[in-house]
C-alpha positions as CSV (number, residue, x, y, z in Angstrom):
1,X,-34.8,13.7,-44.7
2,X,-35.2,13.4,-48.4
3,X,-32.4,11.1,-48.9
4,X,-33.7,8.7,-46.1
5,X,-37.5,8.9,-47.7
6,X,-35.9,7.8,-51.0
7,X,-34.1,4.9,-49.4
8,X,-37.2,3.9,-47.9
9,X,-38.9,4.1,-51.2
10,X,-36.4,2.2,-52.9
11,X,-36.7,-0.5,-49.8
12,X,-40.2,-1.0,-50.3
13,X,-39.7,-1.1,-53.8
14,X,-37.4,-3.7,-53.8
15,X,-38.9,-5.9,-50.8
16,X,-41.9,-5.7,-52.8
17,X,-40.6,-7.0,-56.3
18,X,-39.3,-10.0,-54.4
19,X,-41.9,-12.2,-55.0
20,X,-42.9,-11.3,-58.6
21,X,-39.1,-11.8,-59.7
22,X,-39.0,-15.1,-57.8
23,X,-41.8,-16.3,-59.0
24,X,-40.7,-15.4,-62.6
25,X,-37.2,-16.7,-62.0
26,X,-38.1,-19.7,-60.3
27,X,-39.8,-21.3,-63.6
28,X,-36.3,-21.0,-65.1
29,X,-34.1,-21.8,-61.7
30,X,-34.5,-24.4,-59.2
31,X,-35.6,-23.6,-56.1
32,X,-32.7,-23.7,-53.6
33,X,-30.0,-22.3,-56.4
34,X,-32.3,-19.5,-56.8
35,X,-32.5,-19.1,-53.0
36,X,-28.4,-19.5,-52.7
37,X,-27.9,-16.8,-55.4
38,X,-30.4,-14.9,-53.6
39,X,-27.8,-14.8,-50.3
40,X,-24.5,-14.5,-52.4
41,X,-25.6,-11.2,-53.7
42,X,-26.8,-9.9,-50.5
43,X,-23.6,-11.3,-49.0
44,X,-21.8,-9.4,-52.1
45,X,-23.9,-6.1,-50.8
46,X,-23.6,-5.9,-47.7
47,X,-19.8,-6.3,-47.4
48,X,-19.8,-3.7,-50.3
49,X,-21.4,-1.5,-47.8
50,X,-19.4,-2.7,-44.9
51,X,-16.3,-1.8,-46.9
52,X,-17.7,2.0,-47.3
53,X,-18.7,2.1,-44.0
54,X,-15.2,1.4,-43.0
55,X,-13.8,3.4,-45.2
56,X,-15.3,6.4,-43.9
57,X,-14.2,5.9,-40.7
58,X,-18.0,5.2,-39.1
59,X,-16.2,3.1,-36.5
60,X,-15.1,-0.2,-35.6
61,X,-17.0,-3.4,-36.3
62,X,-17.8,-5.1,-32.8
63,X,-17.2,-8.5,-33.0
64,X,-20.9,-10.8,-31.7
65,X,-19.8,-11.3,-28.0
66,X,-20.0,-15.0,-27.1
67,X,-23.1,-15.1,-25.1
68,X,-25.3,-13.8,-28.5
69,X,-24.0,-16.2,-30.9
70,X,-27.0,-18.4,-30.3
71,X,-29.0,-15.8,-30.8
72,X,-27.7,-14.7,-34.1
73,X,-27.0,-18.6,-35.1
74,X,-31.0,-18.5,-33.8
75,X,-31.9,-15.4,-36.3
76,X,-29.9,-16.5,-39.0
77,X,-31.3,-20.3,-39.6
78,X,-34.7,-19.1,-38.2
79,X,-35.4,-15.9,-40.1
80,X,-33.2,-16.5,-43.7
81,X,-32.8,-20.0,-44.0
82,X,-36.1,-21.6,-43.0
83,X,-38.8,-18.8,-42.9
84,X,-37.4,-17.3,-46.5
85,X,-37.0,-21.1,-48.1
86,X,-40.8,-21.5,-47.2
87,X,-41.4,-18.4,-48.6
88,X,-39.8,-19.5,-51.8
89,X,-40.7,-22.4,-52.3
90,X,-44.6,-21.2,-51.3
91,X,-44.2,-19.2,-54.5
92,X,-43.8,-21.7,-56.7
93,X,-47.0,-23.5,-55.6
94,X,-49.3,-21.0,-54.9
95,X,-48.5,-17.7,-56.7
96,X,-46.6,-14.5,-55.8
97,X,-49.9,-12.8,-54.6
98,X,-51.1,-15.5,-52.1
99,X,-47.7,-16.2,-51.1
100,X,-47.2,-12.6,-50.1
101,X,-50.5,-11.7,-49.1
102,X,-50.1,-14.5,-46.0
103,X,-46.6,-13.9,-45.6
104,X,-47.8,-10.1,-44.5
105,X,-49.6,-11.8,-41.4
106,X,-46.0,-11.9,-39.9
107,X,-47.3,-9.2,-37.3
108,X,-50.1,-10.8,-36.4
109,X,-47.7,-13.8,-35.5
110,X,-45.5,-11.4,-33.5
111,X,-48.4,-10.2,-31.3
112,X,-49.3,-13.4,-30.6
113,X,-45.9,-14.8,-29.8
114,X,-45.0,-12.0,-28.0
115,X,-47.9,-12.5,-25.3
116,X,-47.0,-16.2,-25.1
117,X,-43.5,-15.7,-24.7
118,X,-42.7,-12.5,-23.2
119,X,-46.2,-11.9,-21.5
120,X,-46.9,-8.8,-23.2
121,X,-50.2,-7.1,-22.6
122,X,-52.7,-7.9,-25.4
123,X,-55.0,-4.9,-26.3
124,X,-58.6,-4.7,-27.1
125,X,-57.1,-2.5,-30.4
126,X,-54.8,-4.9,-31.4
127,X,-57.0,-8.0,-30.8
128,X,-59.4,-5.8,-33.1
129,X,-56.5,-5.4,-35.5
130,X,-55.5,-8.9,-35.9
131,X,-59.3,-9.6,-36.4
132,X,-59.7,-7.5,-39.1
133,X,-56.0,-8.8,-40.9
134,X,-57.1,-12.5,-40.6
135,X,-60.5,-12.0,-42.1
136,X,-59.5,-10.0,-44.8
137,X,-56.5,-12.2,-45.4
138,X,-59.0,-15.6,-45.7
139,X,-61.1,-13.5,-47.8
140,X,-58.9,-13.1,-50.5
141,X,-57.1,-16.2,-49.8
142,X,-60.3,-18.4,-49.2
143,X,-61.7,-18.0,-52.6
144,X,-58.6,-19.3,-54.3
145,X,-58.1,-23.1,-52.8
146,X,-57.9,-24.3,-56.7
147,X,-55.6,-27.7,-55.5
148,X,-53.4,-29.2,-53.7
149,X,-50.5,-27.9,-54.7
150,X,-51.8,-24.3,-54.4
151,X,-52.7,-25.3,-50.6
152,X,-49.5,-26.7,-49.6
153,X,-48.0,-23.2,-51.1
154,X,-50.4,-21.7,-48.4
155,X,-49.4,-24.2,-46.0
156,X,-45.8,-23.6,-46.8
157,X,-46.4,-19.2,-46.4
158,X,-48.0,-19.6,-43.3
159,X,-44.8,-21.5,-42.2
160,X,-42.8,-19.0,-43.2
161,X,-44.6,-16.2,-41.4
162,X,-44.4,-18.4,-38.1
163,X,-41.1,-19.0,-37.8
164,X,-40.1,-15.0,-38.9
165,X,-42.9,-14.0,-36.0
166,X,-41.0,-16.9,-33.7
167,X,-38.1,-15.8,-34.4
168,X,-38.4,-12.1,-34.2
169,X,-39.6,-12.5,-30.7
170,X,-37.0,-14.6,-29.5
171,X,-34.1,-12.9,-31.3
């Protein structure tokens, strides 16, 4: 249990630092090199980890049976490329903070998509939820329209959270 909590810690840690060293880095790095070194060293990781895994006899890999290609294809372009390019490049624009502060209203696109789509039951507790996340979100964010490049940034985050609540739905 300890060992899981740590990785959890770590997790969080490193999700988190995301958008302060991106927005350092991306003063120095274009955008989309930035965004394809990004992937190359996750790539590097998780086959690192794969590799272990394997190693250690934890099974075979399962190959993606032909009828969820389109899903993954779906997950892969929706999730990474577009939502986390928006998020990137919404960094640049408007600031690590704001960028992530609207990129945390992915649930709240969830919840919504997932009553659209798969005609889940919306709650009285989590319309109060999402109530309380969007005004405390255009709070903070609300005070801080200082341009146009800093509202395209927003324009560009709130994209991003769409098409990971889209995609997390459909995926």
């Amino acid at each position: 249990m300890k060992r899981i909590s740590l990785l959890l810690a770590a997790t969080t840690m490193l999700w988190g630092s995301i958008y302060v060293c991106n927005k350092m880095l991306l003063d120095t790095v274009p955008g989309f090199t930035l965004l394809c070194l990004r992937y190359c060293i996750a790539a590097v990781v998780m086959l690192s980890f794969l590799a272990i895994q394997k190693k250690k006899g934890y099974g075979k890999i399962k190959p993606i049976e032909a009828k969820d290609r389109k899903y993954v294809v779906l997950f892969g372009l929706g999730a990474y490329v577009i939502s986390v390019s928006l998020q990137q490049f919404s960094k640049k624009l408007c600031g690590a903070a704001i960028s992530s502060l609207i990129n945390c209203m992915n649930p709240i696109f969830i919840c919504f998509f997932a009553v659209l789509l798969l005609h889940e039951q919306m709650t009285a507790k989590k319309i109060i939820c999402i109530v309380c996340a969007a005004v405390g979100a255009a709070c903070i964010v609300g005070g801080d329209l200082t341009g146009g490049a800093h509202i395209t940034g927003m324009v560009l985050s709130m994209g991003s959270a769409l098409s990971w609540g889209i995609v997390s739905v459909c995926a």
